[in-house]
C-alpha positions as CSV (number, residue, x, y, z in Angstrom):
1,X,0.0,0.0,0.0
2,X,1.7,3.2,-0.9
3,X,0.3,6.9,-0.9
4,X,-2.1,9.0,-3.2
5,X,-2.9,5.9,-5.2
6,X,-6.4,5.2,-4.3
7,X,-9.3,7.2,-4.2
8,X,-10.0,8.5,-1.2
9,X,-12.2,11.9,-0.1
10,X,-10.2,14.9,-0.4
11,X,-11.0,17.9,1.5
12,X,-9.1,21.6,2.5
13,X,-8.9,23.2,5.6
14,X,-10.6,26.6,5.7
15,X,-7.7,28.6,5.3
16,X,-6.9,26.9,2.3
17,X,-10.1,27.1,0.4
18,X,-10.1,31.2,1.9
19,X,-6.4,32.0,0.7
20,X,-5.4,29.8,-2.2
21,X,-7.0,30.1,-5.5
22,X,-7.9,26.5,-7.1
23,X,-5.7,27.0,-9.9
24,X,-2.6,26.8,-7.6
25,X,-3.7,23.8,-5.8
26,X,-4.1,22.4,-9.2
27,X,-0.5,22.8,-10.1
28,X,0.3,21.4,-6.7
29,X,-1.4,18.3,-7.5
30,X,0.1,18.2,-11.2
31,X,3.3,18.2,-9.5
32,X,2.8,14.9,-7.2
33,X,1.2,13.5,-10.3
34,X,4.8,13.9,-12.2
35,X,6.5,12.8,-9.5
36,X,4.3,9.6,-9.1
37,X,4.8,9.3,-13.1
38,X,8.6,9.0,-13.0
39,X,8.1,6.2,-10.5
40,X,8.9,8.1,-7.4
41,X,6.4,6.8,-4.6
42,X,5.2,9.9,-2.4
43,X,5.4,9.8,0.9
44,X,2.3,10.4,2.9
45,X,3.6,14.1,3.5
46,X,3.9,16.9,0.7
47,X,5.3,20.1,0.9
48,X,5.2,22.8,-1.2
49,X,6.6,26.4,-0.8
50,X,4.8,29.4,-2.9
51,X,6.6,32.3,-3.5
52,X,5.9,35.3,-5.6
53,X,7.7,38.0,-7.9
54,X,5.4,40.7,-8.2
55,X,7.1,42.7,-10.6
56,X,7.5,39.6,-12.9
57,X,4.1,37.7,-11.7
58,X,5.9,34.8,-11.6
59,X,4.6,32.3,-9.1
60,X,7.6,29.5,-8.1
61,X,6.1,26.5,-6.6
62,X,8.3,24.3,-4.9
63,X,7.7,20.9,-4.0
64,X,9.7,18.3,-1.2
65,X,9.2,15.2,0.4
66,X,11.1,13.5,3.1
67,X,11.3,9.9,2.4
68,X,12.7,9.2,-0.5
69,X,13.9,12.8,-0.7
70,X,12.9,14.7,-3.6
71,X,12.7,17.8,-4.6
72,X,11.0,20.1,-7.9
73,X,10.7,23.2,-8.5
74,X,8.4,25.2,-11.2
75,X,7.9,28.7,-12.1
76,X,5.0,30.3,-14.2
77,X,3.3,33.6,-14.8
78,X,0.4,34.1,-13.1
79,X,-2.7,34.2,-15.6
80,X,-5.4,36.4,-15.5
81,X,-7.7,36.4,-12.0
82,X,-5.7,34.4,-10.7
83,X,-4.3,35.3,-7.2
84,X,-1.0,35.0,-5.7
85,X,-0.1,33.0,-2.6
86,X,2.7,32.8,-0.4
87,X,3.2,30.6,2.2
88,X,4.0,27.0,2.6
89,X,1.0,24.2,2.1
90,X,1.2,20.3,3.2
91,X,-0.8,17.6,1.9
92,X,-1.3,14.6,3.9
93,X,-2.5,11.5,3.0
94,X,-4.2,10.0,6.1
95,X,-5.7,6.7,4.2
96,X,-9.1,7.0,4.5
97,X,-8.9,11.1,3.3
98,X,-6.3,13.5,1.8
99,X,-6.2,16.9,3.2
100,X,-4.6,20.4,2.0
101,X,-3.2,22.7,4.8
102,X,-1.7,25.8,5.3
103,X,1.0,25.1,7.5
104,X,0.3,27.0,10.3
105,X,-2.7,25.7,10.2
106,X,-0.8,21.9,11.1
């Protein structure tokens, strides 16, 4: 049994779903996809680390996990209505759910 494989309920915390705009937790999820799709099994713990150039509106995304280490990074402009976020976000997989946090919110 490994982690974000099966289909489980996913759900946000409410900081998530007030301060991060769907399109970004997209691309968070696109990224543990293309790990999983290199053949890199994901730990049960995801990090990812948002920053933002404002002059540029270049979002840089930034995505770890502990065991086996790996790390990816992308960056993108921003498209149109589409907010910025900064901050770092974990998502868990707890077996029977997956969550996405803030991580102050942990």
């Amino acid at each position: 049994m490994g982690y974000f494989h099966n289909t489980v309920p996913e759900y946000m915390t409410s900081g998530v779903a007030e301060n991060v705009d769907i399109y970004l937790l997209a691309k968070c999820v696109e990224m543990l996809n293309s790990m999983k799709e290199t053949g890199i099994e994901p730990d049960y713990l995801q990090v990812y680390r948002l920053s933002y150039d404002a002059a540029e509106n270049v979002l840089t995304i930034r995505h770890t996990q502990e065991e086996p280490d790996y790390s990816n990074e992308i960056s993108f402009v921003l498209p149109t209505g589409v907010l910025p976020y900064e901050g770092k976000l974990y998502y868990m997989d707890e077996v029977a759910h997956r969550i996405m946090l803030e991580a102050d919110e942990y």
